[in-house]
C-alpha positions as CSV (number, residue, x, y, z in Angstrom):
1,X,13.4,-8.0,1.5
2,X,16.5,-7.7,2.3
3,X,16.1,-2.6,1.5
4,X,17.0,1.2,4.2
5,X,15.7,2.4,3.6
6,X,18.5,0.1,4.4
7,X,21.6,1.4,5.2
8,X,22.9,1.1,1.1
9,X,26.0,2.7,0.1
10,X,27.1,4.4,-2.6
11,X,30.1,3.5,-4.4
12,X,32.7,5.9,-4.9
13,X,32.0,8.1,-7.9
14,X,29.1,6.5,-9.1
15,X,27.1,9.1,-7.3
16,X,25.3,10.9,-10.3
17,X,25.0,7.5,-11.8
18,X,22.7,6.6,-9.3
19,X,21.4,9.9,-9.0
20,X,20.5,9.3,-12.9
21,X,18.3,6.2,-11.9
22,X,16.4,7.5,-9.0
23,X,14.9,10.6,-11.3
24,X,14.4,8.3,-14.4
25,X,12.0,6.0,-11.9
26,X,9.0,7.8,-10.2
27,X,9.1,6.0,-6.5
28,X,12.6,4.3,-6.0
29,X,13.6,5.7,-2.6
30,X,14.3,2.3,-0.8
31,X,14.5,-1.1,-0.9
32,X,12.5,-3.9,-0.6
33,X,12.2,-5.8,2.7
34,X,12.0,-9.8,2.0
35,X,9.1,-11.3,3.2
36,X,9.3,-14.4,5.7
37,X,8.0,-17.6,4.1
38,X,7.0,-20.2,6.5
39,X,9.3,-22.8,6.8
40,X,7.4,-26.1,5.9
41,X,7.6,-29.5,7.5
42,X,8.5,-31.1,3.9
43,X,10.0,-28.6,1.8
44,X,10.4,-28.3,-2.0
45,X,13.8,-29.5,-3.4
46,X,15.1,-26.5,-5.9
47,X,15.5,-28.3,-9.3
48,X,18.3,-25.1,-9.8
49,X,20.6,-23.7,-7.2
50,X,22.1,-20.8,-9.6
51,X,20.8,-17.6,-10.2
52,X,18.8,-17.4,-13.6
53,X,18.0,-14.1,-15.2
54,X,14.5,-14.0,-15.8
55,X,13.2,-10.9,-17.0
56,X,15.0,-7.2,-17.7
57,X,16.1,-6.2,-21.3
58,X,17.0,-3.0,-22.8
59,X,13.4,-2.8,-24.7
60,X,11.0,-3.6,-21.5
61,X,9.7,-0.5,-20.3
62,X,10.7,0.5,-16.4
63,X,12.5,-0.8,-13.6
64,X,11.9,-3.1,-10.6
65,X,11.4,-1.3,-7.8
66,X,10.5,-3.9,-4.8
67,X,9.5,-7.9,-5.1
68,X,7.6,-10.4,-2.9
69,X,5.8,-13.5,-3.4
70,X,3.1,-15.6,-1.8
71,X,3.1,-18.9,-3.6
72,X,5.4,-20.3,-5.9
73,X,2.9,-19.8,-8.8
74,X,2.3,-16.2,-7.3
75,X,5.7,-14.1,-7.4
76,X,4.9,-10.2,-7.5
77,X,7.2,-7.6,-8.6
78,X,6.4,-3.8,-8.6
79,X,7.6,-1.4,-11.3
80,X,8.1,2.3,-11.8
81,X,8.2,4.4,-15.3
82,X,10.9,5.4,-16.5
83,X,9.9,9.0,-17.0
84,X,9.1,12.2,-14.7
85,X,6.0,13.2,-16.4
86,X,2.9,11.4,-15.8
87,X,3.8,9.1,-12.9
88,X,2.8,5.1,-13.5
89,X,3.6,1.7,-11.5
90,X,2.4,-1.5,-12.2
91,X,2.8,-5.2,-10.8
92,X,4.5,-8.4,-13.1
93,X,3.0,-10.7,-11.5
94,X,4.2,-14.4,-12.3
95,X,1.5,-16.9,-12.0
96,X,3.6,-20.4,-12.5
97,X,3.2,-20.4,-16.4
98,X,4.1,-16.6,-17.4
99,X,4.3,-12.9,-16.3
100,X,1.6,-10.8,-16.7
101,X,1.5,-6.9,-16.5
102,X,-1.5,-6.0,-13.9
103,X,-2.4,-2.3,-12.9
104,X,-1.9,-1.0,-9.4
105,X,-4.9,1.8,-7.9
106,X,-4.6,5.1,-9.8
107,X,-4.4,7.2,-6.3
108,X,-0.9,5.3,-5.2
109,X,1.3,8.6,-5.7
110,X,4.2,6.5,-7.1
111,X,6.0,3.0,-7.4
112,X,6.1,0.9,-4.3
113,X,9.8,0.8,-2.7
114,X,9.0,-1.7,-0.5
115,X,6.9,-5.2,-0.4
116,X,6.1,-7.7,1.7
117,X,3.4,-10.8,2.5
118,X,1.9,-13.2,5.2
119,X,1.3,-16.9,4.8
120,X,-2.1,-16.6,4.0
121,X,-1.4,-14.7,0.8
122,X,-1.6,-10.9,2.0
123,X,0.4,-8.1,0.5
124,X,1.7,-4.7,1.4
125,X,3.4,-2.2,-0.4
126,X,4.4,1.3,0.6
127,X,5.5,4.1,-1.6
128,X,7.5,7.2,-1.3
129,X,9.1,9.7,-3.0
130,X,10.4,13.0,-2.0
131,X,7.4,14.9,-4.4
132,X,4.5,12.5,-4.0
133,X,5.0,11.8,-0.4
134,X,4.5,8.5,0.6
135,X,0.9,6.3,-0.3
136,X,0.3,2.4,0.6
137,X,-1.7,0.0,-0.5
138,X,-2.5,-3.6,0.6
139,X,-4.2,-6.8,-1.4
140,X,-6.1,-8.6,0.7
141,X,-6.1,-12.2,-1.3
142,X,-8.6,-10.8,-3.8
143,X,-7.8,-6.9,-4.9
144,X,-6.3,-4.2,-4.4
145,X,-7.0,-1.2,-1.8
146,X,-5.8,1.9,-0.4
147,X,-4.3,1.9,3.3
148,X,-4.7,5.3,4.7
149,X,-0.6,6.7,5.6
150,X,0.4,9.9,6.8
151,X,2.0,11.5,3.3
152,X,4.9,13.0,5.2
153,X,6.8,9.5,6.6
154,X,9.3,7.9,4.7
155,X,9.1,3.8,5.2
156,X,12.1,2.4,5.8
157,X,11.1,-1.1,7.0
158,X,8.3,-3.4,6.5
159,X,6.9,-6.7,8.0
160,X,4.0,-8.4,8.0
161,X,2.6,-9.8,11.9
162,X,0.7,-13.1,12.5
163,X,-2.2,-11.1,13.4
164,X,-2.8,-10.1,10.1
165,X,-1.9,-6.8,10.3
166,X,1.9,-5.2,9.1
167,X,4.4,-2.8,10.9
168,X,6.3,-0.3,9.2
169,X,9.3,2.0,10.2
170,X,10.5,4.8,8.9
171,X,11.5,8.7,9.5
172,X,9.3,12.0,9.5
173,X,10.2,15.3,7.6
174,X,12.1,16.4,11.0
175,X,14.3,12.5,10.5
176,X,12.6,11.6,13.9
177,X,12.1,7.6,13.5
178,X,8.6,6.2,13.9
179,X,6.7,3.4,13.9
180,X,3.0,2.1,12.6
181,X,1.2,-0.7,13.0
182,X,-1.5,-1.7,9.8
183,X,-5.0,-3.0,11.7
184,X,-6.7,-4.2,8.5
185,X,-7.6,-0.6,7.4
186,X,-5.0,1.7,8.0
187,X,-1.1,2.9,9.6
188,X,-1.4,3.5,12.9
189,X,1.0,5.2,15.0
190,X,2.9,3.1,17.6
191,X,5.9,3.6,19.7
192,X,9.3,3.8,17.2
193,X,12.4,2.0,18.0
194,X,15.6,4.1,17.5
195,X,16.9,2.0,14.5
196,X,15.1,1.8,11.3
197,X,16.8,0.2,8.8
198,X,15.6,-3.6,8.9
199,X,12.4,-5.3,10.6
200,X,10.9,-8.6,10.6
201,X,8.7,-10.9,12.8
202,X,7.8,-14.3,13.5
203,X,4.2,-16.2,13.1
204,X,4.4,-16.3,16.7
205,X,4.7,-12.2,17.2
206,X,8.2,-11.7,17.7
207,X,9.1,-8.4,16.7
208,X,13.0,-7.2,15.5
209,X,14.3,-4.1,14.2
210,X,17.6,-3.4,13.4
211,X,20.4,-0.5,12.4
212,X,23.1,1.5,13.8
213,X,22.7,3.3,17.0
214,X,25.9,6.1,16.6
215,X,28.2,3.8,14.8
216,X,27.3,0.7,16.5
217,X,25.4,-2.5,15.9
218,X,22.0,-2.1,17.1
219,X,18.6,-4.5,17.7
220,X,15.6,-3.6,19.7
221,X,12.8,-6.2,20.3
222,X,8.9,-5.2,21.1
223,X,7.8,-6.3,24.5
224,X,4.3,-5.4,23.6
225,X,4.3,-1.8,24.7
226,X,7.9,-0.7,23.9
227,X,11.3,-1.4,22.1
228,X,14.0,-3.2,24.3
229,X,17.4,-2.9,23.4
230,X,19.4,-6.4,22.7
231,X,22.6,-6.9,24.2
232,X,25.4,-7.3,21.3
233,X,29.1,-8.4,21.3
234,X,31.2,-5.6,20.6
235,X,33.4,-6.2,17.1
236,X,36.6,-5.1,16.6
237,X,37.6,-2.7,13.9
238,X,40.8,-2.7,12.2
239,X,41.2,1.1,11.2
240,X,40.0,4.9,11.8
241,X,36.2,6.4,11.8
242,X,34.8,2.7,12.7
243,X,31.4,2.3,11.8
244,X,28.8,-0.4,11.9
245,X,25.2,-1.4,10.8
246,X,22.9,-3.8,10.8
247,X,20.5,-3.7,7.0
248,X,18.3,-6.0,7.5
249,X,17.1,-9.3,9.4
250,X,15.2,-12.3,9.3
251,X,13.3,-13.8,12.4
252,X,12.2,-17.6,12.2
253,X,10.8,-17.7,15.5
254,X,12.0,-16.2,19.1
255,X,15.2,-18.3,18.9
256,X,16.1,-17.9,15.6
257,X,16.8,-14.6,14.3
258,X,19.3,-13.4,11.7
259,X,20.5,-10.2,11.2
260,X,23.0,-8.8,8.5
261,X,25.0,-5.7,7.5
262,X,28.6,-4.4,8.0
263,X,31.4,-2.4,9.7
264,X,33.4,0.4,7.6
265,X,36.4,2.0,8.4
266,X,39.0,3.8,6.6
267,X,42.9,2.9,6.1
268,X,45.8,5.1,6.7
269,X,45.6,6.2,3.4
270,X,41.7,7.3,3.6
271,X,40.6,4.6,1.8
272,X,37.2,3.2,2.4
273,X,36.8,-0.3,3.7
274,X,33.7,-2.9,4.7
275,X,33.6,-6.5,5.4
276,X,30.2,-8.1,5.6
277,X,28.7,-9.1,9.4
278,X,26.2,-11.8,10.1
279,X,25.0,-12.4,13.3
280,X,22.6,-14.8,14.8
281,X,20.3,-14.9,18.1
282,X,19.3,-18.5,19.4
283,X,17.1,-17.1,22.3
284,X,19.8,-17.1,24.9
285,X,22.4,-14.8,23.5
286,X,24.0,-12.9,20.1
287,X,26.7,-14.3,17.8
288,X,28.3,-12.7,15.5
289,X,30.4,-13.5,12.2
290,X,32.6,-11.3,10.4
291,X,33.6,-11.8,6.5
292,X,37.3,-11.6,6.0
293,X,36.7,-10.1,2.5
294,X,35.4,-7.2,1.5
295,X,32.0,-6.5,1.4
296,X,28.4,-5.6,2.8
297,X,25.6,-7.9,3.4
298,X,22.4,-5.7,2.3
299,X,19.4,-8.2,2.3
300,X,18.9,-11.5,3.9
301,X,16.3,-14.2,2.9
302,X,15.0,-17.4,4.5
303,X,15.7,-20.5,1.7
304,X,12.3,-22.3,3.5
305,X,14.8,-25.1,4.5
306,X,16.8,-23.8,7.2
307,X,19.8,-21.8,5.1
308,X,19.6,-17.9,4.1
309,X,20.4,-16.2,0.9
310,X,22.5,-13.5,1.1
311,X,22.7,-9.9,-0.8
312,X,26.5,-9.2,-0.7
313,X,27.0,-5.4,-1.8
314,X,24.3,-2.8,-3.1
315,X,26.5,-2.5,-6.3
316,X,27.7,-5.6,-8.7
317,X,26.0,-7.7,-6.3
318,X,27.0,-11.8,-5.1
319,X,24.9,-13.7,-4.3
320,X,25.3,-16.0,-1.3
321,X,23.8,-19.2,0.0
322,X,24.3,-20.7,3.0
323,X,22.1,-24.2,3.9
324,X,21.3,-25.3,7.1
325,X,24.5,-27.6,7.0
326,X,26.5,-24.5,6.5
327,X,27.3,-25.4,3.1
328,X,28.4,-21.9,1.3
329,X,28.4,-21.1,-1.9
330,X,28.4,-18.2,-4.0
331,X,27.8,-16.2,-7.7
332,X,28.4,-13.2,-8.9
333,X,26.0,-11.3,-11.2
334,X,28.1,-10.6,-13.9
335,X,27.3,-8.1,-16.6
336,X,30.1,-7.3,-19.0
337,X,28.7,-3.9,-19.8
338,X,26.3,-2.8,-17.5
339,X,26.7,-2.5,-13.2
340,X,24.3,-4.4,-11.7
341,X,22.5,-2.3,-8.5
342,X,20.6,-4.1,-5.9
343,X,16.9,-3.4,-5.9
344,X,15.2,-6.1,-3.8
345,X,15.2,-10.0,-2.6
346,X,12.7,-12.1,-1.1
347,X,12.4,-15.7,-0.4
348,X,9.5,-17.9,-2.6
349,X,7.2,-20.3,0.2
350,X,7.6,-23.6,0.9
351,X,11.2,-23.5,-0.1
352,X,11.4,-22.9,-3.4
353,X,13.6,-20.4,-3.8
354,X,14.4,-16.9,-4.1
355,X,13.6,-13.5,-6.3
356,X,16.2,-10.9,-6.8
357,X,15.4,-7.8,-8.5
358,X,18.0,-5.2,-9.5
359,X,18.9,-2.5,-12.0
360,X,21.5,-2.9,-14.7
361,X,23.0,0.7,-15.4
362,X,25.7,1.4,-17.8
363,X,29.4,1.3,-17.1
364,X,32.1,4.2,-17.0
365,X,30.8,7.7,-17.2
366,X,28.2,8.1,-20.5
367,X,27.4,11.5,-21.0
368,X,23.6,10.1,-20.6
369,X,23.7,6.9,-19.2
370,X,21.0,4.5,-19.3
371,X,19.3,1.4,-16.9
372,X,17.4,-0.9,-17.5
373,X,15.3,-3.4,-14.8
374,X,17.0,-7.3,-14.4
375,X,15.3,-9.3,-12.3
376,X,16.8,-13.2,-11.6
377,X,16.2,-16.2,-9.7
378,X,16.5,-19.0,-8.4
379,X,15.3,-22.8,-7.2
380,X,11.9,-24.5,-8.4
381,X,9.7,-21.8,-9.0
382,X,10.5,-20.6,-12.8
């Protein structure tokens, strides 16, 4: 939920557009890490399978910075003003009827960049901006509270455990990577795997993280005291300065784990190229699929009955959904005058869908171009 922050690329020569964004928003340095929903034994059938855009207009004041939800009728999604002075964030909170606007604590230093929550209706959200450090809070089914973080990491990754508790990943001041675990009060340090761009884990305590290790697809799996590198199948790169990277992943249980991102390379011509990469783990050994058209998979949720939805590029984003039965189908989010930047996805429990939130910027160059939050979605929640 889905950022890392994930490993999202800028288009070509959109640069300052996005640079535009980031400073009009107090707090978007990353993207949201979906939250796994249980999978339950009789699952919801979605009354839509489209995308729907919910919320987002020109006139609503600021933009979506991370989502999660713990019920159906309990859909969260974090905001962040619009302007540098005076930083603000606050929560739309949908409650099965409407949205609401709800206040976040005073002393988080800015908007939240990334989200997630537990099956029993616990939520964390870490925040982090290059001035205001990072903060975090956590609700613990009633209110909000502080969690006490070191101000100088940078999440990256964040996943709640079956113990209650959360891990995050991220880098320090010096880019070292490291790891914390939440204990019902505050981060704690832990040993840091050496890829930082997606985590998840199981009800049962399996633990993933995923990224790029120089260039290359990379997983690491807590034993319990340390970070264990998973054996991949190498993938074969059509062209020069090969790159890969894992964004994010999604873990069911110890023999079901997803994880989704890309390889790059560039054509004779220097032209940059990406085709999106899925790959799956089934407890014995790693497979992996790669698209045939261009493309990045950035986010990955779990559809509560067995299939995945699927973030396909950080800019003008399709979406993608795959069933259990590998059925595949897929919709673009088309906006005839503004681009459409991915902000965050996560899966609704029980099955019922997903929430996508992104940012809708204006197209070409404007000599002061403008955003403004969109957030859609989809199945029986709305």
């Amino acid at each position: 939920m889905g950022h890392d922050a994930h490993s999202h690329r800028t288009r070509p020569g959109r640069a300052h557009l996005l640079a535009a964004v980031m400073a009009g928003v107090v707090g978007i340095s990353g993207v949201a890490c979906a939250a796994t929903p249980a999978v339950p034994s009789a699952p919801a059938t979605p009354t839509r399978t489209t995308w729907d855009r919910l919320r987002g207009t020109e006139l609503e004041d600021g933009l979506p910075t991370a989502v999660t939800a713990t019920a159906a009728d309990e859909v969260w999604v974090f905001h962040g003003s619009r302007s540098q002075v005076g930083s603000s964030s606050w929560l739309v909170l949908w409650d099965g009827r409407e949205w609401r606007r709800e206040s976040l604590p005073d002393a988080l230093r800015s908007a939240p960049v990334l989200a997630v929550s537990d099956a029993d209706g616990r939520v964390w959200a870490l925040a982090h901006t290059v001035k205001e450090g990072a903060s975090a809070i956590h609700h613990d089914g009633a209110s909000w509270r502080m969690s006490e973080i070191d101000p100088t990491w940078e999440p990256t990754a964040l996943a709640p455990v079956g113990d209650g508790g959360a891990w995050m990943l991220g880098r320090t001041s010096s880019f070292d990577t490291y790891a914390a675990h939440f204990d019902g009060h505050a981060w704690n340090p832990r040993p840091a795997p050496t890829v930082t761009s997606g985590l998840d884990s199981s009800e049962d305590g399996e633990v993933f993280a995923v990224g790029d290790r120089s260039g290359e697809l990379t997983v690491e799996r807590w034993d319990g005291s340390g970070w264990a590198p998973e054996e991949i199948p190498e993938v074969d790169i059509p062209g020069g300065e090969p790159g890969a990277s894992f964004n994010d992943v999604l873990v069911r249980a110890s023999d079901d784990v997803w994880a989704v991102g890309d390889i790059s390379w560039k054509d004779p011509d220097e032209h940059n190229h990406q085709r999106p990469v899925l790959a799956h783990y089934d407890g014995t050994e790693w497979t992996i699929e790669v698209g045939d058209e261009e493309g990045s998979y950035e986010a990955v949720a779990d559809d509560g009955r067995g299939g995945l939805y699927l973030v396909d590029g950080h800019w003008n984003t399709v979406m993608e959904h795959r069933t259990a039965d590998e059925e595949r189908t897929r919709q673009e989010l088309v906006a005839t005058d503004h681009d459409i930047v991915f902000r965050g996805l996560a899966g609704v429990p029980d099955g019922a869908g997903a929430i996508l939130a992104t940012v809708a910027m204006d197209k070409g160059d404007p000599d002061e171009p403008t955003s403004h939050g969109r957030v859609y979605g989809t199945g029986s929640w709305y």
